[in-house]
NUTORVEX-86662 format. One record per residue (C-alpha): z, y negated, x negated; residue in one letter; residue number from 1. Coordinates in Angstrom, 2 decimals. Layout:
residues N
pt pz Z; py Y; px X; code a; pos NUM
...
***
This chain:
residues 407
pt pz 45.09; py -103.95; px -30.33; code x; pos 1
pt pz 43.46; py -102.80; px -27.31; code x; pos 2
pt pz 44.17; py -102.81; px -23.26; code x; pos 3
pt pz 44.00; py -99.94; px -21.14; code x; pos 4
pt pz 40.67; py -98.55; px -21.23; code x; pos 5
pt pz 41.12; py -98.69; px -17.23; code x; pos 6
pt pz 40.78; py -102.64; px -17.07; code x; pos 7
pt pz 37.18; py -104.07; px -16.77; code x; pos 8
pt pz 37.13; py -107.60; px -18.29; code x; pos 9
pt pz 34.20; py -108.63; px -20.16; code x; pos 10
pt pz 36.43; py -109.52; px -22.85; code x; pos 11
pt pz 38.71; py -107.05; px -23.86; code x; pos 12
pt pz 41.03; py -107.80; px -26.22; code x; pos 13
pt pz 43.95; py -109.43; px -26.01; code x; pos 14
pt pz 42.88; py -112.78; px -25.28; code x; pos 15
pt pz 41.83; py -111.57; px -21.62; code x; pos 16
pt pz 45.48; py -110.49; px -21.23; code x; pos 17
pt pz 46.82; py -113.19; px -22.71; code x; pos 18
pt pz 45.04; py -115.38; px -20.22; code x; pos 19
pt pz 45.48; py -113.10; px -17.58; code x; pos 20
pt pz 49.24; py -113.49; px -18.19; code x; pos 21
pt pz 49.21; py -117.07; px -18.10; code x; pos 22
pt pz 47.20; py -117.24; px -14.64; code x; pos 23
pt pz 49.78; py -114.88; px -13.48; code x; pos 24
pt pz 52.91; py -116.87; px -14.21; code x; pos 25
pt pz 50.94; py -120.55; px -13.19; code x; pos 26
pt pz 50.25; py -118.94; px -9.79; code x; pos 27
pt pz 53.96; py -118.08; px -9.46; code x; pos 28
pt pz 54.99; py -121.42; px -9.78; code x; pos 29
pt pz 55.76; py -122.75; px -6.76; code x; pos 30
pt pz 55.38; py -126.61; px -5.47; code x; pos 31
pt pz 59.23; py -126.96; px -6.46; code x; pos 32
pt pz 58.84; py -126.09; px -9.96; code x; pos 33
pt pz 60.44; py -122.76; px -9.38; code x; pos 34
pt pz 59.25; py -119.47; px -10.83; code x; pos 35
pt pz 59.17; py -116.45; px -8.46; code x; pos 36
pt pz 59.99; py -113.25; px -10.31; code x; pos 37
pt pz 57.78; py -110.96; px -8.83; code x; pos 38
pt pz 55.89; py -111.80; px -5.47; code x; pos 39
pt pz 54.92; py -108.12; px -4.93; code x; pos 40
pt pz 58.99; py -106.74; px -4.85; code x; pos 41
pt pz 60.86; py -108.27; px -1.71; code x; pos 42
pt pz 64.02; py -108.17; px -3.64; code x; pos 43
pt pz 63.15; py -110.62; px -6.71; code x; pos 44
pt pz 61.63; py -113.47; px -4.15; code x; pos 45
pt pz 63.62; py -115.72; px -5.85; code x; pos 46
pt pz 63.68; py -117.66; px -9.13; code x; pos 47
pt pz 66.49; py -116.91; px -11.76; code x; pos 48
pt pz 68.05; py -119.69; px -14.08; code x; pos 49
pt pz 67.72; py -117.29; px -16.98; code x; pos 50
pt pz 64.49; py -115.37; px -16.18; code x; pos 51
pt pz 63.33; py -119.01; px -15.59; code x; pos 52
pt pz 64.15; py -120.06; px -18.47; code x; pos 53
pt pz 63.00; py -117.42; px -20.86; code x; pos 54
pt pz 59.00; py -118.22; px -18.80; code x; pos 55
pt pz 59.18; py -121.52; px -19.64; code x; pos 56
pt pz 60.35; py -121.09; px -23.12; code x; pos 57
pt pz 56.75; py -119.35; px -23.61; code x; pos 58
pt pz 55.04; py -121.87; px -21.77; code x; pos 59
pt pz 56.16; py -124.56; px -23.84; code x; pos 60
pt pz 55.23; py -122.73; px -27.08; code x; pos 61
pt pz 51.44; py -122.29; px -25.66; code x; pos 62
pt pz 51.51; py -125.81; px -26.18; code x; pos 63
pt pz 48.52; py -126.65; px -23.32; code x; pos 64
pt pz 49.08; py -129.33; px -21.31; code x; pos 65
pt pz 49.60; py -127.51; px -17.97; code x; pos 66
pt pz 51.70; py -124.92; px -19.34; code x; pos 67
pt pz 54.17; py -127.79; px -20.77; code x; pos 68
pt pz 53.64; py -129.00; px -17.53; code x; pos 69
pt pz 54.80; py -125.99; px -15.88; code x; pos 70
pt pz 57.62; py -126.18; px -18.22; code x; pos 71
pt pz 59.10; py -129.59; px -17.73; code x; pos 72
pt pz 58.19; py -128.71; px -13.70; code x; pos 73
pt pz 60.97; py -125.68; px -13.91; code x; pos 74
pt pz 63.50; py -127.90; px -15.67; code x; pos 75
pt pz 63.51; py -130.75; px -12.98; code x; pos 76
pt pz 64.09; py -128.15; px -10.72; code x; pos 77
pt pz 66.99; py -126.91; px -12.42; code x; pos 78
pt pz 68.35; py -130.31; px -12.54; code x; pos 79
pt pz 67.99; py -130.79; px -8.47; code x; pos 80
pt pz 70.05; py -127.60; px -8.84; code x; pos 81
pt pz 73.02; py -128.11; px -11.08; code x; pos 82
pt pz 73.00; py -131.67; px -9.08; code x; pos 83
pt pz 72.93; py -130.67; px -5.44; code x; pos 84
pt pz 75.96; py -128.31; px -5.77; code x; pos 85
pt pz 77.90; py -130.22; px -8.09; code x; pos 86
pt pz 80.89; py -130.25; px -6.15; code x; pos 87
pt pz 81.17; py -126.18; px -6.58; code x; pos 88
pt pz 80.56; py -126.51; px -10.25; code x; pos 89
pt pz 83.32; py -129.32; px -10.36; code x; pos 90
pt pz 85.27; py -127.28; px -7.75; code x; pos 91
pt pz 85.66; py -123.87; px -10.10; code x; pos 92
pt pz 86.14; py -126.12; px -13.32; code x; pos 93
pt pz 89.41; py -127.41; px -11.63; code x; pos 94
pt pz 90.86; py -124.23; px -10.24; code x; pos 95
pt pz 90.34; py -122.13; px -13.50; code x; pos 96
pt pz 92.09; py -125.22; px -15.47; code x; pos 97
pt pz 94.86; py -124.65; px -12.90; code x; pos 98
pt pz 95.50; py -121.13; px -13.49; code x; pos 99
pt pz 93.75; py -119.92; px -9.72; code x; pos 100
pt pz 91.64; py -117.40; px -9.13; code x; pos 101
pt pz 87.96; py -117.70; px -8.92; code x; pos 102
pt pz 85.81; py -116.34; px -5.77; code x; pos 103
pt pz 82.57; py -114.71; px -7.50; code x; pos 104
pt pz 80.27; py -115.79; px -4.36; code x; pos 105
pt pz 81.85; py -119.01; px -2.97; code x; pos 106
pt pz 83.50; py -120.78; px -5.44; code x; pos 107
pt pz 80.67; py -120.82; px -8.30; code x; pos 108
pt pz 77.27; py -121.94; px -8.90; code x; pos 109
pt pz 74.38; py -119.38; px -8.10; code x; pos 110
pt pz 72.22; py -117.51; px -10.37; code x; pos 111
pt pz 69.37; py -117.15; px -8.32; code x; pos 112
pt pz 67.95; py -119.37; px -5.89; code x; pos 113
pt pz 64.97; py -119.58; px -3.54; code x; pos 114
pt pz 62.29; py -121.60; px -4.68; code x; pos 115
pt pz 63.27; py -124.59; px -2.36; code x; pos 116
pt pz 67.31; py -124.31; px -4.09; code x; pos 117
pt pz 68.76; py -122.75; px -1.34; code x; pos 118
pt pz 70.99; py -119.91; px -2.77; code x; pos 119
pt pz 70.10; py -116.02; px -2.50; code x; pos 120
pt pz 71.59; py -114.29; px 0.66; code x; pos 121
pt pz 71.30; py -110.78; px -1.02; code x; pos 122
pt pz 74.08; py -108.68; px -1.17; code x; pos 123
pt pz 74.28; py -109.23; px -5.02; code x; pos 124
pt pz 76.87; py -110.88; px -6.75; code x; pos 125
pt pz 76.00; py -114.60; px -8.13; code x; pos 126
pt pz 78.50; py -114.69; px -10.38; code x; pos 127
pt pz 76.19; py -114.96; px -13.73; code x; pos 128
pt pz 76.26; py -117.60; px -16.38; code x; pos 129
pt pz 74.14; py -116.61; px -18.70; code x; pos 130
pt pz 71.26; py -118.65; px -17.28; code x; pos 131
pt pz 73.13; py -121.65; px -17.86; code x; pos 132
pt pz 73.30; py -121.43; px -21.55; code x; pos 133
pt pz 69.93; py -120.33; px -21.75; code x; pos 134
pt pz 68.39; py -123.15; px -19.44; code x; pos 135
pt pz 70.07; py -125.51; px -21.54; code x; pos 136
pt pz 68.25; py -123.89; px -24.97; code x; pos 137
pt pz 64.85; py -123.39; px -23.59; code x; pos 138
pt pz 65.36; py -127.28; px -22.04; code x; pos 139
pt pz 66.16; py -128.17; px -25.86; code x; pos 140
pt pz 63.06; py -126.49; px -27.06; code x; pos 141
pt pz 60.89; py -127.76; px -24.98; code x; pos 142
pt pz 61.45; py -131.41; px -25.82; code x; pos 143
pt pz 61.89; py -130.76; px -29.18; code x; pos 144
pt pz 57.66; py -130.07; px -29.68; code x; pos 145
pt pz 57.12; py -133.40; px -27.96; code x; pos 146
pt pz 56.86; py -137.02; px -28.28; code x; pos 147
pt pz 60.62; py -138.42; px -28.83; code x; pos 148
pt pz 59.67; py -141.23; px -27.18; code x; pos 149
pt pz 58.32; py -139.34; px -24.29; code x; pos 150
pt pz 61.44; py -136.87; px -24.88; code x; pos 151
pt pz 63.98; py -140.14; px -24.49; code x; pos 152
pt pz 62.60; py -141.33; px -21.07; code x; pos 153
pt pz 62.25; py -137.85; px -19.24; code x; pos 154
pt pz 65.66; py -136.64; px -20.87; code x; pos 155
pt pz 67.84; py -139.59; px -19.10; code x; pos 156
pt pz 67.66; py -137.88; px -15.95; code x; pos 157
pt pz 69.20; py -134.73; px -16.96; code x; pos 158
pt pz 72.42; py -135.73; px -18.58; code x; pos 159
pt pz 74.81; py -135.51; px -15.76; code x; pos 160
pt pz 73.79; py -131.99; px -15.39; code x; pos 161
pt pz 73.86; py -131.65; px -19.16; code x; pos 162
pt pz 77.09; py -132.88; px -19.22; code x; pos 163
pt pz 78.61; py -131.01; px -16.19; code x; pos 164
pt pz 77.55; py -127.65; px -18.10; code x; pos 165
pt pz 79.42; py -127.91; px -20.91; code x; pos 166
pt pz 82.52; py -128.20; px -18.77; code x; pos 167
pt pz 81.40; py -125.62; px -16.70; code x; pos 168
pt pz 80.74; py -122.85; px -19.26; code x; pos 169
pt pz 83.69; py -124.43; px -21.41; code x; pos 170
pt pz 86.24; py -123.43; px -18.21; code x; pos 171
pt pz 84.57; py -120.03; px -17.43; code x; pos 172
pt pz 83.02; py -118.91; px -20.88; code x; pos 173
pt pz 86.50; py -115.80; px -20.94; code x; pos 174
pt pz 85.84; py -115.22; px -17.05; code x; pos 175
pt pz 84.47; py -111.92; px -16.61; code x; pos 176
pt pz 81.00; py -112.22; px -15.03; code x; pos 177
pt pz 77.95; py -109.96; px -13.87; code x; pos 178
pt pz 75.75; py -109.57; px -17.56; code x; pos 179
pt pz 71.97; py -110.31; px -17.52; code x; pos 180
pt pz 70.95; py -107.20; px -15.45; code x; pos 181
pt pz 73.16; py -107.91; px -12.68; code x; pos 182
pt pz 75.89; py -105.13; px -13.39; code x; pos 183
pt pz 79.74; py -104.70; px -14.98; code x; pos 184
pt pz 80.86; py -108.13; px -13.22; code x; pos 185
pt pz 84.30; py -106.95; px -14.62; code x; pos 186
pt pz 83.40; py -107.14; px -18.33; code x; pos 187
pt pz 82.47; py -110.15; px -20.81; code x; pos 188
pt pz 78.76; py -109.22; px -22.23; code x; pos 189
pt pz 78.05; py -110.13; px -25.28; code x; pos 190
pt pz 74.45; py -111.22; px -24.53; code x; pos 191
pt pz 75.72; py -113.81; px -22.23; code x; pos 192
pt pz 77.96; py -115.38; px -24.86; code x; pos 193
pt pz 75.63; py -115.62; px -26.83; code x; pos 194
pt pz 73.22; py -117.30; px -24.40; code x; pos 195
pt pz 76.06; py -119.88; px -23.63; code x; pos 196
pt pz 76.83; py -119.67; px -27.83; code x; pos 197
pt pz 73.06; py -120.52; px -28.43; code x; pos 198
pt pz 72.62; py -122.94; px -25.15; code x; pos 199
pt pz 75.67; py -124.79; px -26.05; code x; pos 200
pt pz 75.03; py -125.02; px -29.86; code x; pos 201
pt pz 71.74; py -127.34; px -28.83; code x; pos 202
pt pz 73.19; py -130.00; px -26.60; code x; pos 203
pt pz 73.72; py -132.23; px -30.23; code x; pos 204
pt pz 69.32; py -132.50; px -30.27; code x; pos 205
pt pz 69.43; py -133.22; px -26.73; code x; pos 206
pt pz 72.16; py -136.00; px -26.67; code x; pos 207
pt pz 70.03; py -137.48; px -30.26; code x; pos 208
pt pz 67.61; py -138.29; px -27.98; code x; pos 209
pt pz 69.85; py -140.90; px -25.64; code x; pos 210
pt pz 71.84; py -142.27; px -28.21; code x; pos 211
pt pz 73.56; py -144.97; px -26.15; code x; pos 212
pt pz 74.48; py -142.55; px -23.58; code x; pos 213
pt pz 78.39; py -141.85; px -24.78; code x; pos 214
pt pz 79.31; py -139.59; px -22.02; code x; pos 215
pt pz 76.44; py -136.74; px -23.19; code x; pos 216
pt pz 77.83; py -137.60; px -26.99; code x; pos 217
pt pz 81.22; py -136.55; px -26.12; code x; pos 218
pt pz 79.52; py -133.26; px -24.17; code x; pos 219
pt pz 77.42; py -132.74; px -27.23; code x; pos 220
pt pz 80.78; py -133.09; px -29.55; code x; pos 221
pt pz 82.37; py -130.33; px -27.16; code x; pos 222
pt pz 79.51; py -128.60; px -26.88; code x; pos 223
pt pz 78.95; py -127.74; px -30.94; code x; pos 224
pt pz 82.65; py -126.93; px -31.06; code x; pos 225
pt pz 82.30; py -124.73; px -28.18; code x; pos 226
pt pz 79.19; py -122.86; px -29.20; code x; pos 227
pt pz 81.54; py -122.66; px -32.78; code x; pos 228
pt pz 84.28; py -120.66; px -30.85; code x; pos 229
pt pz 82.38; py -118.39; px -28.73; code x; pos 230
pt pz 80.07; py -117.70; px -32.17; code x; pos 231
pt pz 83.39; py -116.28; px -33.45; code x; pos 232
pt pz 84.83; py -114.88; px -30.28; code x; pos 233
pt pz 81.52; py -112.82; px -30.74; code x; pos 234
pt pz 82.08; py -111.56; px -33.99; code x; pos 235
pt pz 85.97; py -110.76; px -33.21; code x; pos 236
pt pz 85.91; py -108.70; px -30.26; code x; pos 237
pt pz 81.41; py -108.07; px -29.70; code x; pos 238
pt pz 80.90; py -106.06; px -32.79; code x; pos 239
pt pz 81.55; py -102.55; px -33.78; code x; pos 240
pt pz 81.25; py -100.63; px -37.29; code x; pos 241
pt pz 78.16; py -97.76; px -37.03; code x; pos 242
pt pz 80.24; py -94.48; px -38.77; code x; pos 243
pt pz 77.18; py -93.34; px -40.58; code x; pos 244
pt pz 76.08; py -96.63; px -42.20; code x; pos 245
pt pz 79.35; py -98.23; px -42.56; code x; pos 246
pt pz 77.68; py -101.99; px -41.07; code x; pos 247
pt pz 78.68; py -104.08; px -38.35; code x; pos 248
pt pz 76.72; py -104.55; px -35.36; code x; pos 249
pt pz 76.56; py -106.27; px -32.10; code x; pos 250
pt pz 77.90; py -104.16; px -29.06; code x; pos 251
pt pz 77.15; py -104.30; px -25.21; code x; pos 252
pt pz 80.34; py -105.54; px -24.51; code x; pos 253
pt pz 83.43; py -107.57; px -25.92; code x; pos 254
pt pz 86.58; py -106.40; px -25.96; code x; pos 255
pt pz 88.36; py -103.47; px -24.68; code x; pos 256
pt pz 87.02; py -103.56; px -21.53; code x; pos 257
pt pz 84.24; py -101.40; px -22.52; code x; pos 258
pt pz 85.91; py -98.09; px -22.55; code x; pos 259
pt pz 84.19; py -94.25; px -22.57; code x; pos 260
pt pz 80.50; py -94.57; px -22.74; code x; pos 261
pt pz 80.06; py -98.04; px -22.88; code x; pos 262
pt pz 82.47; py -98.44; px -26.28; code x; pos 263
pt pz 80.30; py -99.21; px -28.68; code x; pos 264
pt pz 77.28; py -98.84; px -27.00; code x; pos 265
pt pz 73.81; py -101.28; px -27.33; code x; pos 266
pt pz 71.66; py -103.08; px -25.47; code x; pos 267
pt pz 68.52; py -104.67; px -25.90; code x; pos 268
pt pz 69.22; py -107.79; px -24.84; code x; pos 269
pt pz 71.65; py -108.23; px -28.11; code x; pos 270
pt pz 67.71; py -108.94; px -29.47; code x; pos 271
pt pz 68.18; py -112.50; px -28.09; code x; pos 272
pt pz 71.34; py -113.19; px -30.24; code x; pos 273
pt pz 69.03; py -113.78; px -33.39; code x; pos 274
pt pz 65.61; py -114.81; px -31.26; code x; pos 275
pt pz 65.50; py -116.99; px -29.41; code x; pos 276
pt pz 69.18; py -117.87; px -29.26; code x; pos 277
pt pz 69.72; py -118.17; px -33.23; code x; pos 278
pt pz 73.03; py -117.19; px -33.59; code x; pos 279
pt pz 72.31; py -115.05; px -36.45; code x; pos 280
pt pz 69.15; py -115.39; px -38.32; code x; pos 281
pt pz 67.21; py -111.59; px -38.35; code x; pos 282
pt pz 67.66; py -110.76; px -42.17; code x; pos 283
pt pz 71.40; py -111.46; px -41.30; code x; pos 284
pt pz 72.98; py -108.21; px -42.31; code x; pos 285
pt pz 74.55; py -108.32; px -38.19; code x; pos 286
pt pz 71.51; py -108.81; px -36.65; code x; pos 287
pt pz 69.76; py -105.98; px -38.78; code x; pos 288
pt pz 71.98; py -103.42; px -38.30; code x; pos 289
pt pz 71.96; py -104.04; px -34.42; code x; pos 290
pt pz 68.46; py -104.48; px -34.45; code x; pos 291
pt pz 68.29; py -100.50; px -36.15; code x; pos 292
pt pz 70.84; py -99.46; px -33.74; code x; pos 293
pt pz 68.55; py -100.71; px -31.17; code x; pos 294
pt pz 65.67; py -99.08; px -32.60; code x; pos 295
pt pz 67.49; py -95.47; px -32.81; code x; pos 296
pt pz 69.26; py -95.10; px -29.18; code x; pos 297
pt pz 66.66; py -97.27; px -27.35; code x; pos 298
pt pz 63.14; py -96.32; px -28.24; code x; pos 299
pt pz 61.87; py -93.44; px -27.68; code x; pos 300
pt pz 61.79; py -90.90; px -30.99; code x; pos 301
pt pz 63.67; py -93.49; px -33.03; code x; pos 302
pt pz 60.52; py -94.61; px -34.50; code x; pos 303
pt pz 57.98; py -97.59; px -33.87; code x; pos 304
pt pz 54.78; py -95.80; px -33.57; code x; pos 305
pt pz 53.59; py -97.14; px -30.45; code x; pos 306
pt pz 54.42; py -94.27; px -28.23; code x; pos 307
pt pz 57.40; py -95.51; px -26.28; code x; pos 308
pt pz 58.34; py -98.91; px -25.25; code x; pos 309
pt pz 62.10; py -100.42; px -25.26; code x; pos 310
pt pz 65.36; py -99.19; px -22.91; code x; pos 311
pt pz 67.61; py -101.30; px -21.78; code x; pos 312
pt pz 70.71; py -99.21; px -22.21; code x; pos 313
pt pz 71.59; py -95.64; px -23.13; code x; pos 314
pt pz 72.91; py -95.48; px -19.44; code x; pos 315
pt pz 70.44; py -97.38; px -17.59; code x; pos 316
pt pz 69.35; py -95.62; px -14.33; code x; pos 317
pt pz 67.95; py -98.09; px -12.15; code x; pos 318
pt pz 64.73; py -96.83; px -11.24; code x; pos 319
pt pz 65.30; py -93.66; px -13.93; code x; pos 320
pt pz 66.07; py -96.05; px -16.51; code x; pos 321
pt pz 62.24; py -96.67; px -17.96; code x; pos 322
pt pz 60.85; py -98.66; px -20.89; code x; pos 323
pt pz 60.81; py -102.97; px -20.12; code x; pos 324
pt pz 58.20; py -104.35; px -21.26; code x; pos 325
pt pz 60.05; py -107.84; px -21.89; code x; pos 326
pt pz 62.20; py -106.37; px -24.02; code x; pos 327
pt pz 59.63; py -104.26; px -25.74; code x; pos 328
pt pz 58.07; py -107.75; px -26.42; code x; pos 329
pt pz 61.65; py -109.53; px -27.81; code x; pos 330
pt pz 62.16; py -106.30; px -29.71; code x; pos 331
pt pz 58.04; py -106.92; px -31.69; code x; pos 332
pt pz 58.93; py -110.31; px -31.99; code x; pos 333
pt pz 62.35; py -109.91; px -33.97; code x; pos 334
pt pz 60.33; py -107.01; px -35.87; code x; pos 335
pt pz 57.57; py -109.57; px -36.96; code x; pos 336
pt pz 60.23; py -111.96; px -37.67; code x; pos 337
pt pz 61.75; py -110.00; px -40.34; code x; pos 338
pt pz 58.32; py -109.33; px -41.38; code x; pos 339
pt pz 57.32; py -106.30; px -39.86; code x; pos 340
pt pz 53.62; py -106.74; px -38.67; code x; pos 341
pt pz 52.90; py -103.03; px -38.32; code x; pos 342
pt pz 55.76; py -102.79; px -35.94; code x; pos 343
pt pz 54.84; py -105.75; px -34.11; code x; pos 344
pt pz 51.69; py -104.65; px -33.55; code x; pos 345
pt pz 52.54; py -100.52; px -32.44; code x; pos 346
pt pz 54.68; py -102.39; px -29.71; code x; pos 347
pt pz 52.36; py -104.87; px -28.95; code x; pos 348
pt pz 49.56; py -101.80; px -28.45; code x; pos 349
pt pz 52.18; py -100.28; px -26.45; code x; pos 350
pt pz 52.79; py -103.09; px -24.06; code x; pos 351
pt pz 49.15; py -103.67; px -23.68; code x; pos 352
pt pz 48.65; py -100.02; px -22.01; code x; pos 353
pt pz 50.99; py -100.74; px -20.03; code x; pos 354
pt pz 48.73; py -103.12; px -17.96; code x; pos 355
pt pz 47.54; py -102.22; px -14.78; code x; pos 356
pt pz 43.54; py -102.09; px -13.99; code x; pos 357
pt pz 43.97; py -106.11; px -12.59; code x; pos 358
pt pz 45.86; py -107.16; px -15.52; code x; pos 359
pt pz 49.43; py -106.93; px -14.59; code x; pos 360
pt pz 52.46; py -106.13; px -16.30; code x; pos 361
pt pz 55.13; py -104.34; px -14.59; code x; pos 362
pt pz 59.28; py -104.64; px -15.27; code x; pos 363
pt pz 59.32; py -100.90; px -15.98; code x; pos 364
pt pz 57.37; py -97.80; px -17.51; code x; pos 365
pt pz 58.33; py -94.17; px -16.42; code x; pos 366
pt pz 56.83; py -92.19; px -19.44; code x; pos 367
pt pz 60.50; py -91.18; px -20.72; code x; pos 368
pt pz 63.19; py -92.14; px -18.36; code x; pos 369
pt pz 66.88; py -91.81; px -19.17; code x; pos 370
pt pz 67.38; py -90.52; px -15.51; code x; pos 371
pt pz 64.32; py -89.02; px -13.75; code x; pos 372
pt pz 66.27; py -88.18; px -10.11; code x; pos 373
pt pz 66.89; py -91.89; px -10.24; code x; pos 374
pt pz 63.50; py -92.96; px -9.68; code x; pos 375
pt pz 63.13; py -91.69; px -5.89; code x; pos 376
pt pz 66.43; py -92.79; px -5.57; code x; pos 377
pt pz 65.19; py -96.42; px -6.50; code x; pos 378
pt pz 62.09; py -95.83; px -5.30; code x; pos 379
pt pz 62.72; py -94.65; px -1.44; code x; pos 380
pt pz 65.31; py -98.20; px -1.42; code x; pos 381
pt pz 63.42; py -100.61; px -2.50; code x; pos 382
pt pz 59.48; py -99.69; px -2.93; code x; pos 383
pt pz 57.69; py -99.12; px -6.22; code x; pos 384
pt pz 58.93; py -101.51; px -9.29; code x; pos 385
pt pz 58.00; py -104.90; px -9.54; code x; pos 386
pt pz 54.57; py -105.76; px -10.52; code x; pos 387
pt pz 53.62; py -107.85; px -11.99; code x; pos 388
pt pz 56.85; py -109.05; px -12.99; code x; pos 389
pt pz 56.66; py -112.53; px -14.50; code x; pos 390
pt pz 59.07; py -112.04; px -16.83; code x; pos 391
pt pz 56.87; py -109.55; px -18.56; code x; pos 392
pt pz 53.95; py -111.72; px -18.44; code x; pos 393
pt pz 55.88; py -114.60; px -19.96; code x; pos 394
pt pz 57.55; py -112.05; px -23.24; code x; pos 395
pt pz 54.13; py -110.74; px -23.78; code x; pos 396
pt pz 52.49; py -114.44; px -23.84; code x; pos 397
pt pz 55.70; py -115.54; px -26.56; code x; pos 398
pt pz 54.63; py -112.23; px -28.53; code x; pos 399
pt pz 50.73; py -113.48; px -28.55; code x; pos 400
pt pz 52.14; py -117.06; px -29.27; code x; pos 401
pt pz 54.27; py -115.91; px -32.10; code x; pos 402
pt pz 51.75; py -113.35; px -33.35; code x; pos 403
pt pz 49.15; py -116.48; px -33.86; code x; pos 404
pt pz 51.60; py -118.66; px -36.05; code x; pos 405
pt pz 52.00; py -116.05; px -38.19; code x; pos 406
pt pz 48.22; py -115.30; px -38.45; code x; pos 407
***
C-alpha cells in the first residue's frame, strides 16, 4: 500500500495520508459545525446534510477526541437546521397529507446549506431527502460509541428535530425527489430509500436513550414501522433479476419510472444499502449479487486489480463520467466486509495514487471516462473538479478505520 511516488512526506505510507485526510476535513469545518465540501470548487461552498453526514460518520469511528468533537459539532448544526425552518418542514407535511402539490424549492426543507444555515441560492434543485435519513443514522452511530450517560444529556436537545423527521420523511418518503447526485428529480432512487430505510430504522437506540421522553417513543414506534415498509417497498419495486445469473439485485431506480437505459441499471451508491445503512447484511444473497453487478458495469475491466477505481453510473457524464474515489472506498469496504482483503487492498492502492503531490483527494479520476467530450464540457463551466473533495477524504479515512479493526 503505497502513495503516489510524487508526494514527499517523510512518512510514506498510509498513515501520512490518513492524517493528511483528517487535517483536511478538520480544516473544513467551519466555526458553525458545518462541513464545506470542497473549498477549492466555487460550486460545492456549501455543506450537504448527506455528504455531512457520511464525514462525520468517519470521524466518529476514528474515535479521537477532536474528531468526535467534530462530529457532535456537525450534528448541532443540523439540529439549528431542521429547527430554524420548521415551519416549511411542518408546512409540506400538511399539504402532501391533503392531497396538494409540493413546490420542490419553496415548500421543502433544503439539502444544502451555507455554513451559517442560510439555504443554497444555486440554480439546483433542493428537493433531496436522502440526507435526512442518513443524518439521522450517522447521529445514531455516533452516540452509540459513547458514554450513555453522556449520550442521554446531549441527546435531549435533538428530539424535536428527531421527531419532526419521521413525519417528514413518513409524508414524502413516495414523492419523487432529486437522488444523491443531484439528478432524475422525477424518479424514486433506491439509494435514498434506503438512506431514509436505514436512518429511520435507528430512531428506537436514539429514543432508548430519553426514556421518559414519550413524544420521541411514539416517533421511534413510527419510525421502525416506517423503515419496515420502505425495506419492502425496496424489495417490491428496487430490484431486478440479472438474465445470466438468475439473482436478484438492487437497481438505480424503483418502479417503472426508470424506463430505456436506466431499467435495470446500477449504481454505486446501492453499496450503502448493506454498509453503512444495514439494510441487508453483505453475504445477503441481494446485496452480493448487486455488489457483482457493481463490480462488472462499474469498474473498469470487471476485475479488482487495482487498475481502475469505481463509476458512478453506466451513464454518468458529468465531467466525462470518471472513477470517485468515495465510492471506490464504500465499494473496498463492503469487499473487506465479506472478507475480501485482497480486494480491499487493490482499491485501497488505487485510491492512494490518486492523491495529489500535497495530499489531496479529488471527487473524480479521468483515466477511463464513460464520456471523454464531457470533460471540457464540464471543465470550461465550472473549472477543474473538486479537490480536495472532503467527501473523499472522509471514505478513505472510514476505509483506514475499518481496515485497522480488522487487522
Amino acid at each position: 500500500m503505497t502513495l503516489n511516488s510524487t508526494l514527499t512526506s517523510a512518512t510514506l505510507g498510509n498513515d501520512w495520508l490518513y492524517e493528511n485526510s483528517l487535517k483536511i476535513i478538520l480544516e473544513n469545518q467551519a466555526g458553525t459545525g458545518a462541513f464545506i465540501a470542497s473549498p477549492n470548487f466555487g460550486q460545492y461552498h456549501y455543506s450537504w446534510f448527506r455528504d455531512g453526514a457520511f464525514i462525520a460518520l468517519a470521524l466518529s469511528d476514528t474515535g479521537r477526541p477532536e474528531t468526535i468533537e467534530a462530529s457532535r459539532r456537525f450534528h448541532e448544526w443540523v439540529n439549528n437546521i431542521i429547527q430554524r425552518y420548521r415551519p416549511l418542514a411542518q408546512g409540506a407535511i400538511a399539504r402532501v397529507k391533503a392531497g396538494e402539490p409540493l413546490n420542490p424549492v419553496t415548500d421543502i426543507l433544503h439539502c444544502r446549506y451555507t455554513v451559517d444555515g442560510e439555504p443554497s441560492q444555486e440554480d439546483w434543485t433542493p428537493f433531496q431527502i436522502d440526507g435526512f435519513g442518513t443524518w439521522l443514522f450517522a447521529l445514531a452511530e455516533h452516540y452509540k460509541g459513547l458514554d450513555p450517560a453522556m449520550a442521554s444529556r446531549e441527546l435531549a436537545q435533538f428530539s424535536d428535530s428527531i421527531c419532526l423527521l419521521v413525519d417528514y420523511l413518513g409524508a414524502l418518503w413516495l414523492v419523487p425527489n432529486f437522488d444523491c447526485w443531484e439528478e432524475h428529480g422525477d424518479k424514486l432512487a433506491t439509494s435514498t430509500l434506503a438512506a431514509l430505510s436505514g436512518g429511520l430504522g435507528r430512531v428506537a437506540e436514539l429514543a432508548a436513550y430519553l426514556p421518559g421522553d414519550t413524544a420521541l417513543a411514539a416517533a421511534a414506534a413510527t419510525a421502525t414501522n416506517l423503515a419496515a415498509e420502505i425495506k419492502a417497498y425496496i424489495l417490491n419495486h428496487g430490484t431486478a433479476t440479472d438474465p445470466q445469473t438468475g439473482q436478484l439485485y438492487l437497481t438505480k431506480f424503483c418502479g417503472d419510472s426508470a424506463a430505456g437505459e436506466l431499467r435495470g441499471a446500477v449504481d454505486a451508491n446501492l453499496l450503502w444499502a448493506a454498509i453503512p445503512y444495514g439494510l441487508w447484511p453483505v453475504e445477503h444473497p441481494l446485496s452480493q449479487a448487486t455488489v457483482e453487478r457493481i463490480i462488472k458495469d462499474l469498474v473498469a475491466g470487471g476485475k479488482l486489480d487495482g487498475s481502475g477505481g469505481v463509476h458512478r453510473y453506466s451513464r454518468d457524464t458529468y465531467f466525462g463520467g470518471g472513477e470517485w474515489i468515495l465510492l471506490t472506498a464504500w465499494l473496498a469496504v463492503v469487499r473487506l466486509a465479506g472478507g475480501d482483503r485482497a480486494g480491499a487492498n487493490a482499491l485501497l492502492g488505487w485510491i492512494e495514487r490518486q492523491a495529489q503531490p500535497d495530499g489531496s483527494l479529488p471527487e473524480q479520476t479521468f483515466e477511463h471516462l464513460n464520456q471523454p467530450d464531457m470533460l471540457n464540457h464540464w471543465t470550461q463551466l465550472w473549472g477543474e473538479v473538486a479537490s480536495p473533495l472532503v467527501w473523499s477524504h472522509a471514505s478513505y479515512v472510514t476505509l483506514i478505520n475499518r481496515l485497522k479493526i480488522t487487522g
